[in-house]
N, C-alpha and C positions, 0 to 999 in steps of 0.2 A: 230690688231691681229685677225686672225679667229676663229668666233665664235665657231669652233670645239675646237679647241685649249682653249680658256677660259674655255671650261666646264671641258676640261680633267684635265685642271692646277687646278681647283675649286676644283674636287673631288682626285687630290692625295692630295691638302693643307688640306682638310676635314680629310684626311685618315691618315697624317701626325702628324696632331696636336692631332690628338686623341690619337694615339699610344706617341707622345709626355709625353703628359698630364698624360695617365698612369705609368709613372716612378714611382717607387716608392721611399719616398725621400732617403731611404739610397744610394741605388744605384746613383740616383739624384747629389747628395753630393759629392758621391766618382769621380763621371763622371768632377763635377766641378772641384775639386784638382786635377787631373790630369791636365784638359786644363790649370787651373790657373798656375801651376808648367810652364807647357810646355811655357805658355805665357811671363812668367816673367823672365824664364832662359834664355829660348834659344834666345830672340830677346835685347841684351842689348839697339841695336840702339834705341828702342823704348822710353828709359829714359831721348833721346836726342829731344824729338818729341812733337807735339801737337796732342792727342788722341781723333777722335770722339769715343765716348760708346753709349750703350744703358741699359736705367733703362728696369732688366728682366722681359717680357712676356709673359703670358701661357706657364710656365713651359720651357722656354729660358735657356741659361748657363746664370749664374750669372757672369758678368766680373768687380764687385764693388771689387771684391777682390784684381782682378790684376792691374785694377786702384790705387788702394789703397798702391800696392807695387811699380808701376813704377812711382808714384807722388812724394816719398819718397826719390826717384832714381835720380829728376831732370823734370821729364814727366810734361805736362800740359794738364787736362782735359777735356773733351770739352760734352755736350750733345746737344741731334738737340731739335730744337724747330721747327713745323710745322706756318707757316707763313701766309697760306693762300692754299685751296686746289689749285691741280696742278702748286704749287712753287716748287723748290727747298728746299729742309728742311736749314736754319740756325743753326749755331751752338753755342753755350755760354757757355764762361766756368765757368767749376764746379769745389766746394770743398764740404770737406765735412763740414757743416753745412750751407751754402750758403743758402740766402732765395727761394725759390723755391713757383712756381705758377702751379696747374692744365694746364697740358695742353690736348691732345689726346689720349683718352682712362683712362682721369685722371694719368696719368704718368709727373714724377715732371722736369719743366721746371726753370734751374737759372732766378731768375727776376732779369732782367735787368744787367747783369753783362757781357763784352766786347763780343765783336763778334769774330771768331777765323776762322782760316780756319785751319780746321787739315791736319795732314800732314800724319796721316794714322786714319785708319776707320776699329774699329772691327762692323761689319757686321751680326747679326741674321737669318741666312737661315731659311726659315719653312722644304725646303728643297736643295741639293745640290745634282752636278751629277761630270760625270766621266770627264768633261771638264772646272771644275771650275765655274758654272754656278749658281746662286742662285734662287730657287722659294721665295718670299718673301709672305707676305698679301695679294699680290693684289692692294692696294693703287698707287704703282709705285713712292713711295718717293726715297726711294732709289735710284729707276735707275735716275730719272728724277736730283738727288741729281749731282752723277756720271756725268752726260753727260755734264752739268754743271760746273766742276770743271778743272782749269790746271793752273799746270800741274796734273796728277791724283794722289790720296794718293795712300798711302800703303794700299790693301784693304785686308783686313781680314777677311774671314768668321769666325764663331765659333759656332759650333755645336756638335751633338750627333751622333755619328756614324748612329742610328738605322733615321739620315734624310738621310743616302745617299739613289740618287736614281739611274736607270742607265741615263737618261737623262729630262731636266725640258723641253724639245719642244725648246729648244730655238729661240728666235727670233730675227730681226735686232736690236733692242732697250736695248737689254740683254747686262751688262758687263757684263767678268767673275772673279772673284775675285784673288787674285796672290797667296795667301797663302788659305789652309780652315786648320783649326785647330780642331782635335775631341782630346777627348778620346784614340784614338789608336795612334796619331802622327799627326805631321805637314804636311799637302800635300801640295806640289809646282804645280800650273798651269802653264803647259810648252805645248807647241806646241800639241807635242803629247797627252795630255791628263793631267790628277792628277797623281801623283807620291808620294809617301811618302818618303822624306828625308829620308837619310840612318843616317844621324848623325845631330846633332846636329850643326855643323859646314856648314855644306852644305844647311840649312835652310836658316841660317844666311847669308849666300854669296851669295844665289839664291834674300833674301828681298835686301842685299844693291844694287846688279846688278839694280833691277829693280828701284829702287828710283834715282841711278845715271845714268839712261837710260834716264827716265824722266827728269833729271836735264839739260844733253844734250840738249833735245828733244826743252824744253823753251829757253835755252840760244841761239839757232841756230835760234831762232825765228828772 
């Protein structure tokens, strides 16, 4: 990546996380129930699935919640454990009470319980643009996670309206995400750009499209 490029990504993630971090929690709160509603209504396929998460943040959406209702539903949960730098993140699943081990950033890692591969992946943007594109940390677990995996999950971002941006510079290494999920509605990454579903039903039909595109994609292998 050129080193113009990393500084600019550096100083909107700087500029991102801070206006993040400023939420204040009520608002916070309310930003969460929303996504959680939107998460747990509108995607039943997901009750059918093995979910990576992520334990929230700096000021991240909390998605323990919606975890917590699609488990309920049938779902299987899964959180990444980092392996080793410049790995692939691993995944292990989680419940709730499950013993858990410090891992990266101090954030709680299942000890020792199966290895999973998800089958979709809600996603923390620091930031997101008009193409479905995520700015993450910087670390590059994520993407290196992604390039990694097939057939590909269902990938989910899940953020706060106030990360969109108009573009993260994208580069050849960058997935873009299929769904990002704020606050204001579900956006489909389609050709043209982010779209926000018109309904509720058309979310739906856009995730199963692409999971049984995918499913093709491996059997034709």
């Amino acid at each position: 990546m050129p080193d113009e490029v990393k500084e600019w990504r550096a100083a909107q993630r700087a500029a991102l996380l801070t206006k993040r971090q400023a939420v204040a929690p009520a608002e916070r709160q309310q930003w969460n129930a929303s996504i959680t509603q939107l998460l747990t209504e509108l995607f039943p396929i997901l009750q059918e699935m093995i979910i990576g998460f992520y334990w929230p943040f700096k000021g991240e959406f909390d998605p323990r919640f919606a975890i917590h209702s699609l488990r309920m539903s049938g779902a299987t949960a899964a959180l990444p454990e980092v392996e080793r730098k410049g790995a692939p993140l691993k995944f292990r699943e989680w419940w709730p009470g499950v013993r858990v081990t410090k891992g990266v950033f101090d954030l709680p890692v299942p000890d020792g319980t199966a290895v999973v591969a998800p089958q979709a992946l809600f996603i923390p943007p620091v930031g997101f643009d008009s193409k479905g594109y995520r700015l993450g940390y910087g670390g590059g677990y994520f993407d290196r996670t992604l390039a990694a995996m097939q057939p590909q999950p269902l990938k989910i971002g899940v953020a706060f309206e106030l990360s969109r941006i108009p573009t993260i510079r994208p580069q050849p290494h960058d997935i873009p995400m299929d769904l990002i999920v704020t606050e204001a509605g579900i956006h489909c990454a389609r050709e043209d750009g982010l779209q926000r579903a018109a309904d509720t039903r058309g979310a739906a039909e856009f995730a199963a499209a692409r999971i049984l595109e995918r499913k093709k994609i491996l059997m034709a292998r």
